[in-house]
C-alpha positions as a Markdown table, in Angstrom:
| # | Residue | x | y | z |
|---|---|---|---|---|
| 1 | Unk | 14.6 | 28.7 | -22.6 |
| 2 | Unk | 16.0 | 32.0 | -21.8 |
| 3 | Unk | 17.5 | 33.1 | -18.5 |
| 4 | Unk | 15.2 | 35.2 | -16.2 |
| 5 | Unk | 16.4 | 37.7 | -14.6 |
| 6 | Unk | 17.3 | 38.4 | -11.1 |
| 7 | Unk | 13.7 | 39.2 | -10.1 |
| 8 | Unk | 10.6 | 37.0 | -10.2 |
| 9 | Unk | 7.9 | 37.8 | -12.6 |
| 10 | Unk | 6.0 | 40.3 | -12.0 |
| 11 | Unk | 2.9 | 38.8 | -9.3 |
| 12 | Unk | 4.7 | 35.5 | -9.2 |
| 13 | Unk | 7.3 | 33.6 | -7.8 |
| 14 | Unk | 8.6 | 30.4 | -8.9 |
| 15 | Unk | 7.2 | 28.8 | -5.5 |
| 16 | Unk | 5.3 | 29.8 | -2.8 |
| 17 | Unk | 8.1 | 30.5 | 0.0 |
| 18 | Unk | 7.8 | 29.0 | 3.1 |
| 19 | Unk | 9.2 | 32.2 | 5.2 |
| 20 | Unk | 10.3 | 29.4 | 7.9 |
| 21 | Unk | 12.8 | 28.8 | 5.4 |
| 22 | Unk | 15.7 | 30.9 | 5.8 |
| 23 | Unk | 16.8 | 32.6 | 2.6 |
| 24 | Unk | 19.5 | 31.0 | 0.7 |
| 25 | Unk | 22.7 | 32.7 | -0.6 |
| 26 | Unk | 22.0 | 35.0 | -3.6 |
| 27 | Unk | 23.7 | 33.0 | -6.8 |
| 28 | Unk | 22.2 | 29.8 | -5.0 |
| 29 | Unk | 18.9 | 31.4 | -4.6 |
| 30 | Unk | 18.8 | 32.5 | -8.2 |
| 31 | Unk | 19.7 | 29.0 | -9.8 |
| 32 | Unk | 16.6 | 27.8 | -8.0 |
| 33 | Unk | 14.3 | 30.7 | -9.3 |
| 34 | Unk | 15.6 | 29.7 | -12.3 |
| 35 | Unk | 14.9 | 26.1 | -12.3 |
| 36 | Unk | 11.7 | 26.2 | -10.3 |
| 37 | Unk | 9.9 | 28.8 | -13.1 |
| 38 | Unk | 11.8 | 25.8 | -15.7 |
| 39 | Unk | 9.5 | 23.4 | -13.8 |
| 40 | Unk | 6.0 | 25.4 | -13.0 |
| 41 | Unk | 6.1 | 27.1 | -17.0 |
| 42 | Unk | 7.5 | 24.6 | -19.1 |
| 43 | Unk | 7.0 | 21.0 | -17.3 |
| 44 | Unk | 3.8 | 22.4 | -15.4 |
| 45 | Unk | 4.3 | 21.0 | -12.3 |
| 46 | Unk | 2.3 | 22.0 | -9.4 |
| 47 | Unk | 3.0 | 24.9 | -7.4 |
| 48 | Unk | 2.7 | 22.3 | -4.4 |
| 49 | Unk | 5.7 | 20.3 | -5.9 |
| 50 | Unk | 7.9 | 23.9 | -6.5 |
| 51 | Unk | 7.1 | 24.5 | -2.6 |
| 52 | Unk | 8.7 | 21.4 | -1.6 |
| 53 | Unk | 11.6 | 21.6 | -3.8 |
| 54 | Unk | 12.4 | 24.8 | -2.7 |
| 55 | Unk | 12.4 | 23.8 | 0.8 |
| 56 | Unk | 15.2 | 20.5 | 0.0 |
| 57 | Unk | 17.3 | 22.7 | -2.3 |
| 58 | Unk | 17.3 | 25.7 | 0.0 |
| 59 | Unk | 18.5 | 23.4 | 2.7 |
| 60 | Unk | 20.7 | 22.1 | 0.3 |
| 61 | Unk | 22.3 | 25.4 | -0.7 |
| 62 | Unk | 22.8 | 25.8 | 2.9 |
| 63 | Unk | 24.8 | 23.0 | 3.5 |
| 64 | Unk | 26.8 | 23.3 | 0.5 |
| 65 | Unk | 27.3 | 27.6 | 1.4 |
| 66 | Unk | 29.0 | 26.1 | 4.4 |
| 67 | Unk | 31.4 | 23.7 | 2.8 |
| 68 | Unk | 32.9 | 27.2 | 0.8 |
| 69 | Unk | 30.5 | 26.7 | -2.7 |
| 70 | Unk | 29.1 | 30.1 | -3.6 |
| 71 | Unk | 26.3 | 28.2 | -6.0 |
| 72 | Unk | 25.3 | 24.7 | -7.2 |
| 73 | Unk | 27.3 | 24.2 | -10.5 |
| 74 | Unk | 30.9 | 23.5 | -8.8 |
| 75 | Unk | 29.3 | 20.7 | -6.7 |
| 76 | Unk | 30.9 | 17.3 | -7.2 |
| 77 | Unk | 29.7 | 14.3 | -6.0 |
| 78 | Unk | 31.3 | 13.6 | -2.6 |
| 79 | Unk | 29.7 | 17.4 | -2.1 |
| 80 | Unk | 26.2 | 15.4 | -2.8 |
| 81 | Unk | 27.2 | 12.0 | -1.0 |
| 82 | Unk | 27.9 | 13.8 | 2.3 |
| 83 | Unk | 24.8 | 15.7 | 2.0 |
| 84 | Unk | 22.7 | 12.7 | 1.9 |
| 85 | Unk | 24.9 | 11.1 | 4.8 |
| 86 | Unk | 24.1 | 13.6 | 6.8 |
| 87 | Unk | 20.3 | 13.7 | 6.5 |
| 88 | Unk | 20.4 | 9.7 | 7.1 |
| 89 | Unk | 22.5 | 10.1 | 9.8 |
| 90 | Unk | 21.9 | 13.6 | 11.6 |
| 91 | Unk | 18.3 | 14.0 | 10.7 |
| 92 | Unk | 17.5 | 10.1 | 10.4 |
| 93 | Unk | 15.3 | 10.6 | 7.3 |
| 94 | Unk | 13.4 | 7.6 | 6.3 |
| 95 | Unk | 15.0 | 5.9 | 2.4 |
| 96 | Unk | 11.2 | 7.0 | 1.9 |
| 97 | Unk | 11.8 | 11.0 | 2.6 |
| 98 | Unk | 15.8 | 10.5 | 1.6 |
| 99 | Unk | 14.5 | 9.4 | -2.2 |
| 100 | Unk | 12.2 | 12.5 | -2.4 |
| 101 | Unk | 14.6 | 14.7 | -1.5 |
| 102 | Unk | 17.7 | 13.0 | -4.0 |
| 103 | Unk | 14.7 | 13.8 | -6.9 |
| 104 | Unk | 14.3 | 17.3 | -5.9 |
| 105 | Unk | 18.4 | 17.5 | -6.1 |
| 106 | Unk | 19.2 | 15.0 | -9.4 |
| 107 | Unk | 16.5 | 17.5 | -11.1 |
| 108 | Unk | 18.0 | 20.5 | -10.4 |
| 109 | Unk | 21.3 | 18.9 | -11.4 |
| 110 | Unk | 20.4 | 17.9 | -14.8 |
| 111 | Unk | 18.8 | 21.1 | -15.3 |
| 112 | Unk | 21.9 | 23.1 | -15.1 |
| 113 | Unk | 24.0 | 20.9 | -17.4 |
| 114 | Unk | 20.9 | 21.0 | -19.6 |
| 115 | Unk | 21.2 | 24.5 | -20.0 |
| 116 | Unk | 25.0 | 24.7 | -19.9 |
| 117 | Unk | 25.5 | 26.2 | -16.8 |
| 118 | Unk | 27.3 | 22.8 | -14.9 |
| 119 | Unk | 29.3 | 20.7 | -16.9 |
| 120 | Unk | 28.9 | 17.9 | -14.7 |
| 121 | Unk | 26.0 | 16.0 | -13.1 |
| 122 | Unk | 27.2 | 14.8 | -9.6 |
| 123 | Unk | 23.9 | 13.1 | -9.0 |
| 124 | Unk | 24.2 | 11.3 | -12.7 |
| 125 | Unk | 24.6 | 7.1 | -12.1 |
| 126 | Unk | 24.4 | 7.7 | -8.2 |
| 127 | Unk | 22.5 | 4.6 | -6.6 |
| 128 | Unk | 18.7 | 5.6 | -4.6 |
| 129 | Unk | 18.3 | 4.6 | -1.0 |
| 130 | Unk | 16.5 | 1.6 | -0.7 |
| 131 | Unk | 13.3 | 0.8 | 0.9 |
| 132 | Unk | 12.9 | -1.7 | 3.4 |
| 133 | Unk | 11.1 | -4.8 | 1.7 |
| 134 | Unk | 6.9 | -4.6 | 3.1 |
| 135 | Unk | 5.8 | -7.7 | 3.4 |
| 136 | Unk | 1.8 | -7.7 | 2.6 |
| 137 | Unk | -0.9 | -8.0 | 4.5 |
| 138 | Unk | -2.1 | -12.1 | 4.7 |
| 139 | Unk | -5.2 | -13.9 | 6.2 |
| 140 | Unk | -4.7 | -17.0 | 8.3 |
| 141 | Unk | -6.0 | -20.0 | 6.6 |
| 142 | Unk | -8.9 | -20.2 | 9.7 |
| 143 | Unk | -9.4 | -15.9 | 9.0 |
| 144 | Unk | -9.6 | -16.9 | 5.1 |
| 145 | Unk | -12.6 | -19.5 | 6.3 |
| 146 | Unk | -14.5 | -17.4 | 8.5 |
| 147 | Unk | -14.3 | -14.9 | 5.4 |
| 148 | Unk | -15.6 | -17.1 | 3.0 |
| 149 | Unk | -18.7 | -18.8 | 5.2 |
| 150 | Unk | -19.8 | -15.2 | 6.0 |
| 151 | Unk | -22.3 | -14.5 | 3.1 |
| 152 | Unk | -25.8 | -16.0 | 3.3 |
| 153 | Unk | -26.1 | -18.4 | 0.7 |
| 154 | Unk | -29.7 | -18.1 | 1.3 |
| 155 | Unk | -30.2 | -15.4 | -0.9 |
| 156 | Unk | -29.4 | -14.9 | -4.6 |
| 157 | Unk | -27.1 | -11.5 | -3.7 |
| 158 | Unk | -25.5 | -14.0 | -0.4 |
| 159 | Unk | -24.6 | -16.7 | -2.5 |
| 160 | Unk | -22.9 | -14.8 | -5.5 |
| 161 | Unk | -21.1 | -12.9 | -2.5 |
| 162 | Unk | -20.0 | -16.6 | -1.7 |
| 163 | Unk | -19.2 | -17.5 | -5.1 |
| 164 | Unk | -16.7 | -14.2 | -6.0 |
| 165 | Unk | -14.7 | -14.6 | -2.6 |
| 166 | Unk | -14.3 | -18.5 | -3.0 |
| 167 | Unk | -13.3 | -18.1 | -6.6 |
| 168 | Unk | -10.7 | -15.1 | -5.7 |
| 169 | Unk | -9.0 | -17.2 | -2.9 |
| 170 | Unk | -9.1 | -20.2 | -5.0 |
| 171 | Unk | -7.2 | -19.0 | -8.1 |
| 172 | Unk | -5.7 | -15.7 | -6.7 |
| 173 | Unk | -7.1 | -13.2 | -8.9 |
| 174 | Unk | -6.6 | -9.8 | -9.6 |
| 175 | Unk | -9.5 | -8.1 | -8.7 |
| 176 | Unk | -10.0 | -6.6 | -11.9 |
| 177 | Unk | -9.5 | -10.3 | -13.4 |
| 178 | Unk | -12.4 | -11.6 | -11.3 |
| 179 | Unk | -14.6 | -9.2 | -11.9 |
| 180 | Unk | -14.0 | -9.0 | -15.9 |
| 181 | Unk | -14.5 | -13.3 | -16.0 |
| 182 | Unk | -17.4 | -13.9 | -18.6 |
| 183 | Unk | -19.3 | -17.1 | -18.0 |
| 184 | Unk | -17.4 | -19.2 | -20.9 |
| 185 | Unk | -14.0 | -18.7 | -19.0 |
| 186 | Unk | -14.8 | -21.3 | -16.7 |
| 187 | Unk | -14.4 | -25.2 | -17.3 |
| 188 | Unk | -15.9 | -27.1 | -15.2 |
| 189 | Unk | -14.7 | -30.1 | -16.6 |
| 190 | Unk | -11.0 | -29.6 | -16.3 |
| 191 | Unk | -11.2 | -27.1 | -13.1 |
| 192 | Unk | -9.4 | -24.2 | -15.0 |
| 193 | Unk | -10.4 | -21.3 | -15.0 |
| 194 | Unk | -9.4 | -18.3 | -18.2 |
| 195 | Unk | -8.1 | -15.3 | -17.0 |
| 196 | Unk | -7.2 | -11.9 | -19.0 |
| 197 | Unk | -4.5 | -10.1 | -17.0 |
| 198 | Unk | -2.4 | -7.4 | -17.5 |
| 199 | Unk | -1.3 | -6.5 | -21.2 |
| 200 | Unk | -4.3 | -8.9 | -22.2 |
| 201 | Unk | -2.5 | -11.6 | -21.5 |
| 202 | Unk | -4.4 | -14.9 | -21.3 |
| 203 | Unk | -3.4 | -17.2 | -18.8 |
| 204 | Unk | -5.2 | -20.5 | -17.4 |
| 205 | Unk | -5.3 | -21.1 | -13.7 |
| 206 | Unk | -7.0 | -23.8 | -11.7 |
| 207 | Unk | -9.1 | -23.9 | -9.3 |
| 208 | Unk | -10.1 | -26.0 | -6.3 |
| 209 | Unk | -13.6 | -28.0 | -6.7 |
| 210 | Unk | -15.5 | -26.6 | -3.7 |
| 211 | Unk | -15.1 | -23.1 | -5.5 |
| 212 | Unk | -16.0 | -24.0 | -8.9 |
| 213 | Unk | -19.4 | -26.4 | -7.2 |
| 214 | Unk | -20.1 | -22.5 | -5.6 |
| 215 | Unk | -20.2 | -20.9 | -8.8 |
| 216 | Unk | -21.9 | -23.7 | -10.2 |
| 217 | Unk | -24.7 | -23.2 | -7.9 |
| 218 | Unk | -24.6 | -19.6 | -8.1 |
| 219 | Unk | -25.1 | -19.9 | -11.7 |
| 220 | Unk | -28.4 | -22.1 | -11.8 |
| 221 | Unk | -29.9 | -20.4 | -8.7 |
| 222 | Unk | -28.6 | -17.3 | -8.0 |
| 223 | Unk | -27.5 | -15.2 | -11.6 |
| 224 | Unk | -30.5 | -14.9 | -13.4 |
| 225 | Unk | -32.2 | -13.4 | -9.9 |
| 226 | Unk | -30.9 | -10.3 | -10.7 |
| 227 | Unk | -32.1 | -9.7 | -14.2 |
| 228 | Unk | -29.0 | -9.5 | -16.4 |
| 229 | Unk | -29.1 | -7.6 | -19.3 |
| 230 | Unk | -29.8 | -10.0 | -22.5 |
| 231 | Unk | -26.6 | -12.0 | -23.6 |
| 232 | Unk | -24.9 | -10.7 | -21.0 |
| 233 | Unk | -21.6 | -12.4 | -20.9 |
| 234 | Unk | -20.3 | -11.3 | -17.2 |
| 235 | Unk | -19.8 | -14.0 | -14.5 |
| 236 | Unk | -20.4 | -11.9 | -11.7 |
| 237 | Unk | -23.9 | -9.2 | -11.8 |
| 238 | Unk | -24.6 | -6.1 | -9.8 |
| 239 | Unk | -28.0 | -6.4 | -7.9 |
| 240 | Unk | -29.3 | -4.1 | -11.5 |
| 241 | Unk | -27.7 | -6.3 | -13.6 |
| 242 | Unk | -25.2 | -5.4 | -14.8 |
| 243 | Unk | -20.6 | -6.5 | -14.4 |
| 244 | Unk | -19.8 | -6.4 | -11.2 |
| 245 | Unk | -17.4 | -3.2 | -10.7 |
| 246 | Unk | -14.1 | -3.0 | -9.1 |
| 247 | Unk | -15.4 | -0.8 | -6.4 |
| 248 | Unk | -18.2 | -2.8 | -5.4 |
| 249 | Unk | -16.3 | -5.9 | -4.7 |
| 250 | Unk | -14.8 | -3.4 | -2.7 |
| 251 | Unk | -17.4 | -2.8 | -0.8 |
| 252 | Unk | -19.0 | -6.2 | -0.8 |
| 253 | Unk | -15.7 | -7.0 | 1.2 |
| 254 | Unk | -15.7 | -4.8 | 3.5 |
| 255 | Unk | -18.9 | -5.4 | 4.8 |
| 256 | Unk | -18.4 | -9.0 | 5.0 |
| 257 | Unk | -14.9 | -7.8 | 7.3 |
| 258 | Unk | -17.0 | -5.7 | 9.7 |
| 259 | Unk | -19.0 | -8.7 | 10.0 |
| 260 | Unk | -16.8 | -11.3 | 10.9 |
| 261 | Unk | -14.4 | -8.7 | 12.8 |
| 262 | Unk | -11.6 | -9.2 | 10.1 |
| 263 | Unk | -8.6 | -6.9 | 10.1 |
| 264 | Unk | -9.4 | -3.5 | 8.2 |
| 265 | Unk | -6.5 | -3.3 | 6.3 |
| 266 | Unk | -8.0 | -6.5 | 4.3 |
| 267 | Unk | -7.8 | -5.5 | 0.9 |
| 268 | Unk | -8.6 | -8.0 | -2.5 |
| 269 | Unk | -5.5 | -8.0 | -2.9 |
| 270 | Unk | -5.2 | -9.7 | 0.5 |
| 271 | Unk | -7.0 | -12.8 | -0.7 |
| 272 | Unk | -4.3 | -12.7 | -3.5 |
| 273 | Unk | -1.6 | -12.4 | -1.5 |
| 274 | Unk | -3.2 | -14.9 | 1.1 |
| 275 | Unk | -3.4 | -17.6 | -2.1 |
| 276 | Unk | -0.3 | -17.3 | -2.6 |
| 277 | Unk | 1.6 | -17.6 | 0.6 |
| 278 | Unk | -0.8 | -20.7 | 1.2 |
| 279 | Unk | 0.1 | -22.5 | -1.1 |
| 280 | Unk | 4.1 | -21.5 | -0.9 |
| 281 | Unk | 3.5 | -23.1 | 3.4 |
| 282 | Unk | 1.7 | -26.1 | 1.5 |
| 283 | Unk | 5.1 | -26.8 | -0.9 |
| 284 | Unk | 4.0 | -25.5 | -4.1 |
| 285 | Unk | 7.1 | -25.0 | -6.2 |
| 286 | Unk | 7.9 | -20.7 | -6.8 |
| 287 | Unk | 7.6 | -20.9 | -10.7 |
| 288 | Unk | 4.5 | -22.7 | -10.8 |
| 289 | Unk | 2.5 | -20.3 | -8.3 |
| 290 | Unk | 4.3 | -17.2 | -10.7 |
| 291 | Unk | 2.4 | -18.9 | -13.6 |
| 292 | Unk | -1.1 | -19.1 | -11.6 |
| 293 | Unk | -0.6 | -15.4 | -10.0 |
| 294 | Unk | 0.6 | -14.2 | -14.3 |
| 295 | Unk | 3.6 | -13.1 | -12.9 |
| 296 | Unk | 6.2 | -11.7 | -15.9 |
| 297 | Unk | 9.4 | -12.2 | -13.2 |
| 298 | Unk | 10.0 | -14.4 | -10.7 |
| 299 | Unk | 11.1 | -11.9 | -8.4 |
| 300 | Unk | 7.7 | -10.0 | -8.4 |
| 301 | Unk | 6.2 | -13.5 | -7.2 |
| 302 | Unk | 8.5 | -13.2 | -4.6 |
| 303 | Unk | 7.4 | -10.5 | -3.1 |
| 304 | Unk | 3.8 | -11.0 | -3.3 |
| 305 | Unk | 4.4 | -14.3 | -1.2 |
| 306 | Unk | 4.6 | -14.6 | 2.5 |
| 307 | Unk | 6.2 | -17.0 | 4.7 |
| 308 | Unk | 5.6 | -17.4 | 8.4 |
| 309 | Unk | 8.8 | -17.7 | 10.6 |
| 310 | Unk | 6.3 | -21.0 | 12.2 |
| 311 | Unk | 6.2 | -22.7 | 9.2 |
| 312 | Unk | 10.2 | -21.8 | 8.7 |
| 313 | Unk | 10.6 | -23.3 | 11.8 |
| 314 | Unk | 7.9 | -26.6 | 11.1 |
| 315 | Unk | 10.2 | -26.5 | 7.8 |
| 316 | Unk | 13.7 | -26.3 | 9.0 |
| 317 | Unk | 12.9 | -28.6 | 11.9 |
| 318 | Unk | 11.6 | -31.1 | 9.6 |
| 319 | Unk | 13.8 | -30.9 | 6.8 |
| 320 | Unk | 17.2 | -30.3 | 7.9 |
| 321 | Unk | 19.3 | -33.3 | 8.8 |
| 322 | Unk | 21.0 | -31.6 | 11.6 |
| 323 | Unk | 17.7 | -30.0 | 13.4 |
């Protein structure tokens, strides 16, 4: 890539500038033309995403001005360090806000030492602020209930609403999972259930009886209500007939939470999550509820469950010899 000059192309700047941004120092300001035309020509990045870069390296250049650097390629890595202090503690930025900013700085960074302009990265190996662990969203086992008694099994479309959020508690399916089970994936007999997950990997995952006697009932009276297509192999139908889409389970839900005055924020994934944590309160050993969820790492399973600081407390009490 060749070096532009000291002036933009004609009818375009490498960003849109911000003119509430005050103006860095000249070789500073031209290193950023030059990496933010590298970015909107040759990686095509929005001009959205050169506006906000320009805005953290700006104030960047700034700070860095005042510590006696005339550009960016001198900068060594307690330069960068106390730059980042300083927005976490002056500024207070969230790890959120501090991460997009450290990308907006490592890229420039490896940009100059790509094009031979800095010999050293400061930012190369340097750890990323980390985010606060955000412990999901989970029903009550009582909220779970009123959930799953809201359809009217009356009707064909009531009881297959029934039969989906049953089965999705019971086994803590993906939502994509539940909605791509074919009839044969089901054995009644054994109570397991075959799931495809992620990567196509087949796993098998049981499920309690009163869910599996729902489907069952859903299938004699309520599936062939709604006119599936011949040989079609989907558990769940659309009211035309046809696989039940990820978006309309969506929607099925959320009517069923205006209904019962649910929390909003309940999400499928919810009724995953909710699975899991109940049965982690209930004593279900880690590894075996990482196999049922199709967890690859433990630590993933980890985070998906949930446990109240009342059942810690029922637990501790209860368990520890000195309580």
């Amino acid at each position: 890539m060749k070096r532009p000059s000291d002036q933009s192309p004609p009818g375009r700047s490498p960003a849109s500038r911000d003119s509430r941004v005050a103006t860095p120092p000249p070789l500073f300001q031209h290193q950023i033309d030059f990496f933010l035309e590298y970015l909107l020509v040759e990686l095509g990045r929005a001009e959205k995403t050169a506006e906000a870069y320009y805005v953290d390296l700006t104030d960047y250049a700034h700070f860095l001005f005042g510590r006696g650097h005339d550009d960016f390629t001198a900068v060594g890595r307690a330069d960068l360090e106390d730059y980042l202090g300083r927005l976490r503690r002056e500024r207070r930025l969230a790890a959120s806000s501090l991460m997009r900013k450290l990308a907006s700085l490592r890229g420039l960074h490896r940009f100059l030492v790509r094009e031979g302009l800095s010999q050293v990265d400061p930012s190369a190996d340097l750890d990323s602020p980390r985010l606060p662990a955000r412990l999901p969203h989970v029903l009550t086992a009582d909220q779970c209930r009123r959930l799953l008694q809201a359809p009217d099994r009356t009707t064909s479309l009531g009881l297959r609403d029934a039969a989906m959020l049953a089965l999705m508690y019971a086994s803590g399916l993906r939502v994509s999972e539940l909605v791509g089970l074919e009839t044969s994936g089901l054995d009644f007999r054994t109570g397991l259930v075959r799931v495809r997950g992620k990567g196509g990997k087949a796993r098998l995952v049981p499920v309690a009886a009163p869910a599996l006697e729902l489907v069952q009932v859903y299938l004699q009276y309520a599936r062939e209500q709604v006119s599936p297509a011949e040989h079609e192999p989907a558990l769940f139908l659309s009211q035309r007939g046809r696989p039940m889409t990820r978006n309309r389970f969506w929607q099925i839900l959320k009517h069923y939470l205006a209904q019962t005055g649910l929390p909003r924020e309940t999400s499928p994934h919810t009724l995953r999550h909710s699975f899991a944590t109940h049965l982690l309160e209930g004593g279900a050993d880690l590894r075996a509820i990482q196999e049922m969820l199709g967890h690859a790492s433990l630590s993933t399973t980890e985070i998906y469950t949930h446990v109240s600081p009342e059942h810690l407390r029922e637990t501790y009490e209860t368990k520890h010899p000195r309580a």
